[in-house]
C-alpha positions as CSV (number, residue, x, y, z in Angstrom):
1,X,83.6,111.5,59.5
2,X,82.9,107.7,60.4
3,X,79.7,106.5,59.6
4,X,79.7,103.8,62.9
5,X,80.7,106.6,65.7
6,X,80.1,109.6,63.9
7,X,83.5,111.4,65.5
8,X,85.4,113.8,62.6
9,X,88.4,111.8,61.6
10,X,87.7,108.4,63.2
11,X,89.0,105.5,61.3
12,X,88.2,102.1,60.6
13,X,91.2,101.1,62.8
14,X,89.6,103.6,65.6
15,X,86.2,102.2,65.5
16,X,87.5,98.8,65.6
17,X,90.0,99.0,68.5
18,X,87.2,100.4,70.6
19,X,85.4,96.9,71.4
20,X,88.2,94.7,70.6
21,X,91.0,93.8,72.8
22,X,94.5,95.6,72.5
23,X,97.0,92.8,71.0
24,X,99.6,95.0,73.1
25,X,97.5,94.5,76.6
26,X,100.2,92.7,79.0
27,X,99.3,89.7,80.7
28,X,99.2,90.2,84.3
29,X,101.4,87.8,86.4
30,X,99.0,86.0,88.3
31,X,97.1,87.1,91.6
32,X,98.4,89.9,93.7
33,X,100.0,88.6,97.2
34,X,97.8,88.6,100.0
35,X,97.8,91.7,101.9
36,X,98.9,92.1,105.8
37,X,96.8,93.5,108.3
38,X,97.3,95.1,111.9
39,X,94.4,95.8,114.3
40,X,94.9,98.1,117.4
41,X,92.7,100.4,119.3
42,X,93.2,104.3,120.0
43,X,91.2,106.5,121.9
44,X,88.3,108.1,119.9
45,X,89.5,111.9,120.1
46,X,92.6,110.5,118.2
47,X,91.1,108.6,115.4
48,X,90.5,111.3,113.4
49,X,93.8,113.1,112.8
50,X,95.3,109.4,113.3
51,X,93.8,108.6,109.5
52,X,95.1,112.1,108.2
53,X,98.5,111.0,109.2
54,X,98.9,107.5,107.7
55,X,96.7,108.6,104.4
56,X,98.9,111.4,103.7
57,X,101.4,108.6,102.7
58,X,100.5,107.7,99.1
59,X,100.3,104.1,98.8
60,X,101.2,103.1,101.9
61,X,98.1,101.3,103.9
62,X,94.3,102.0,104.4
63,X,92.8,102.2,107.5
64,X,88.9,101.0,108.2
65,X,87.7,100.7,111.4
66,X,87.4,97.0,112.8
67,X,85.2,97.6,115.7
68,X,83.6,101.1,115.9
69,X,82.2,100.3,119.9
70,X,86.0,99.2,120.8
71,X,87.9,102.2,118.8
72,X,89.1,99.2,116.7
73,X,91.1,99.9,113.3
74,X,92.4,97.7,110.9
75,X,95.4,99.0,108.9
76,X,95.4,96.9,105.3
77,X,99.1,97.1,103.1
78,X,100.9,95.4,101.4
79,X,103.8,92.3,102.7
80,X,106.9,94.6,100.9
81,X,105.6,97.7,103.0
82,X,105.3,95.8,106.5
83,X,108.7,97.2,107.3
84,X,107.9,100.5,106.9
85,X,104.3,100.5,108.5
86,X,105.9,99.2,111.3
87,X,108.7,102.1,111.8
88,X,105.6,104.6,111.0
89,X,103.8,103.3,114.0
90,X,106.6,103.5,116.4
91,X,107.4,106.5,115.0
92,X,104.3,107.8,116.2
93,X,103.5,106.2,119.0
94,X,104.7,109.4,121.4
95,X,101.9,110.9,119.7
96,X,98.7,108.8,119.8
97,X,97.8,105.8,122.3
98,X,98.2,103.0,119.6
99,X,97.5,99.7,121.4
100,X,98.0,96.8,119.3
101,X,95.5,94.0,119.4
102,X,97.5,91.7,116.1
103,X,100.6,92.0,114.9
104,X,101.7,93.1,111.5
């Protein structure tokens, strides 16, 4: 047992890699890329099942609401996925009353 964090079979090298840096950590590559944003408006009643569909694909955007008095959302993602947000929303505009307010 180590005397310093009294864990069964601890080492020295354990006890010291817990405050100190990993020499193995990568470097990141500078800051991430500024995000793109769409706002549009739907009709309240859709808003709900709206957000179900776009977070049911991992990774692809977040949705807040922009203005909650206007039905206003704000989609967040990233520049690589802007093609692909874009064909979602066409895709499902026979479905809900998406009126854009910006563009992607």
């Amino acid at each position: 047992m180590n005397e310093r964090n009294k864990t069964p079979g601890a080492s020295k090298r354990d006890a010291h890699a817990i405050g100190a840096p990993r020499e193995e950590a990568q470097v990141a590559d500078g800051p991430p890329h500024a995000m793109c944003t769409l706002v549009f408006e739907l009709p309240p009643a859709q808003i709900v099942h709206f957000k179900a569909v776009i977070e049911s694909y991992d990774n692809l955007a977040t949705l807040r609401t922009e203005d909650p008095r206007r039905h206003r959302l704000k989609l967040y993602f990233a520049p690589k996925m802007a093609a692909e947000v874009n064909a979602l929303l066409d895709s499902l505009a026979g479905t809900f009353s998406i009126r854009r307010i910006s563009p992607a």
